[in-house]
N, C-alpha and C positions, 0 to 999 in steps of 0.2 A: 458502736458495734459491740454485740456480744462476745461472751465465752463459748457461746454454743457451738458447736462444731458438728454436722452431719455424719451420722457415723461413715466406718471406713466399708466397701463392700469385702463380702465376706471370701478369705485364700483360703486356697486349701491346707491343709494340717500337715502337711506332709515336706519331711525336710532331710536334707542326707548328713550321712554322721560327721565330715566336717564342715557343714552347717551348725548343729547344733555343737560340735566343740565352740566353736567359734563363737556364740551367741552366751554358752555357760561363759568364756571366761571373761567374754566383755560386762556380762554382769557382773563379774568375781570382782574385776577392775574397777566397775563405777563403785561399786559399795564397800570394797575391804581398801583401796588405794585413793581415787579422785573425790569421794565423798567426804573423807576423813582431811584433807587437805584443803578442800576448796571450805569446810566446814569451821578449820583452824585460822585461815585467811579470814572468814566475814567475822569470826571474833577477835582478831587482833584489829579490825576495821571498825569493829563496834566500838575497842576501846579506846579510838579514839577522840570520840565526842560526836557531836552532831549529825544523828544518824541520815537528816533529812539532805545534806549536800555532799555527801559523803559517796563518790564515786566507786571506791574499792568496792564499801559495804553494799550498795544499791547493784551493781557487777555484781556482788559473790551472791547475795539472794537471787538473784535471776539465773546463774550457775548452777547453783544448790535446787531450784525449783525443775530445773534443764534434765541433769541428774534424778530428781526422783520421778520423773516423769517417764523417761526413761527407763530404769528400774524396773517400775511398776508393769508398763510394758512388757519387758521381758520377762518379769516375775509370771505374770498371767501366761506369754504367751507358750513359754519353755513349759508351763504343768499341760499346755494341751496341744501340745506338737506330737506327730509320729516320726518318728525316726526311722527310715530305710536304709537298713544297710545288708539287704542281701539281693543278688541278682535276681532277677526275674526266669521262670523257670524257661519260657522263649525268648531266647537272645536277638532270635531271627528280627524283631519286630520293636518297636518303640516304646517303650515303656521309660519311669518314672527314674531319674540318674544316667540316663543314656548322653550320648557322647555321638553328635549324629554331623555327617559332612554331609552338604547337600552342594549342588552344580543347578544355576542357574543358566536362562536362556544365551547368555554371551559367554557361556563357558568358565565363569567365577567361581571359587570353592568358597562356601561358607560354613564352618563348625558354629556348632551350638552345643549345650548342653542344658539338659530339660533339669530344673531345680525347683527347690521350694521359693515361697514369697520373698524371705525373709537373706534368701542369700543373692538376687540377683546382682549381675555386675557383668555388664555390655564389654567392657575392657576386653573380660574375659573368655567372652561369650556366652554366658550363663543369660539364660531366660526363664521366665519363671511358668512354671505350670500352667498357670490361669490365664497367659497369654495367645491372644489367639493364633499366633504360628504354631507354639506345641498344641495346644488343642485339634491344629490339623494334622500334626505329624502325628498322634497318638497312636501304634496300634499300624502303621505302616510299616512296609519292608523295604528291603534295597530294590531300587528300578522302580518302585513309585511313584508316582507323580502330584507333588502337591498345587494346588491352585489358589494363591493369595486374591484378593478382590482388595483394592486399594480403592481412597475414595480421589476421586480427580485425578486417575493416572488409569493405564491401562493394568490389566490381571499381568502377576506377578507366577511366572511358570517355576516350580523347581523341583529335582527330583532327585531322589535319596541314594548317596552315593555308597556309604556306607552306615556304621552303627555299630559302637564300643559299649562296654558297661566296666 
């Protein structure tokens, strides 16, 4: 098997300001803090002899390789991010950092919150832009009706209860 890897399809650029805090300082973190450590570790492992069965050393380079991978990543993708962080002038409607409750057909509240690629977290409810649920809320108001299409289940009713920013 190769190194080749299929590129990734293309998110949109667009990310909220603690998003991108969040992404500055885990890069701050890998390169000024874990880089420098995990760096110190494969050379006290190198020194000590045979680098070919050498567990520590063989671990810290696959570490250090983890790290700049990562890096690199966010070195690239923090120069071509947009940053949102001001409301959208209709509040009324769905746009890009909203904070939306929706009621499905047995009456369940479900919050979401529409985010860039790069911060989603289900935990939280954060979903990311490019997903096809916000792609339907987009641009919707309160009393809306969204219609999900699931594959091997029956359409997925729900409709827009509220909407924060």
């Amino acid at each position: 098997m190769g190194r080749w890897r299929p590129p990734q399809p293309k998110s949109s650029p667009y990310i909220t300001q603690e998003g991108y805090d969040r992404l500055t300082e885990e890069l701050k973190y890998l390169w000024k803090v874990k880089r420098p450590e995990v760096t110190q570790a494969v050379k006290e492992a190198a020194a000590q002899g045979d680098r070919s069965e050498n567990a520590e050393y063989i671990y810290g380079k696959k570490q250090l390789r983890e790290i700049d991978r990562r890096v690199r990543y966010l070195s690239k993708r923090l120069e071509h991010i947009k940053v949102v962080d001001r409301i959208p002038d209709d509040t009324s409607r769905i746009f890009f950092g909203a904070r939306v409750t929706l009621i499905d057909e047995d009456e369940h509240k479900r919050c979401y919150r529409i985010v860039g690629s790069d911060e989603i977290d289900p935990s939280k409810g954060h979903i990311s832009i490019d997903a096809p649920l916000s792609r339907q809320m987009l641009k919707k108001q309160v009393g809306d009706e969204i219609v999900i299409e699931r594959p091997e289940q029956d359409e997925l009713w729900l409709e827009v209860l509220a909407i924060e920013y």
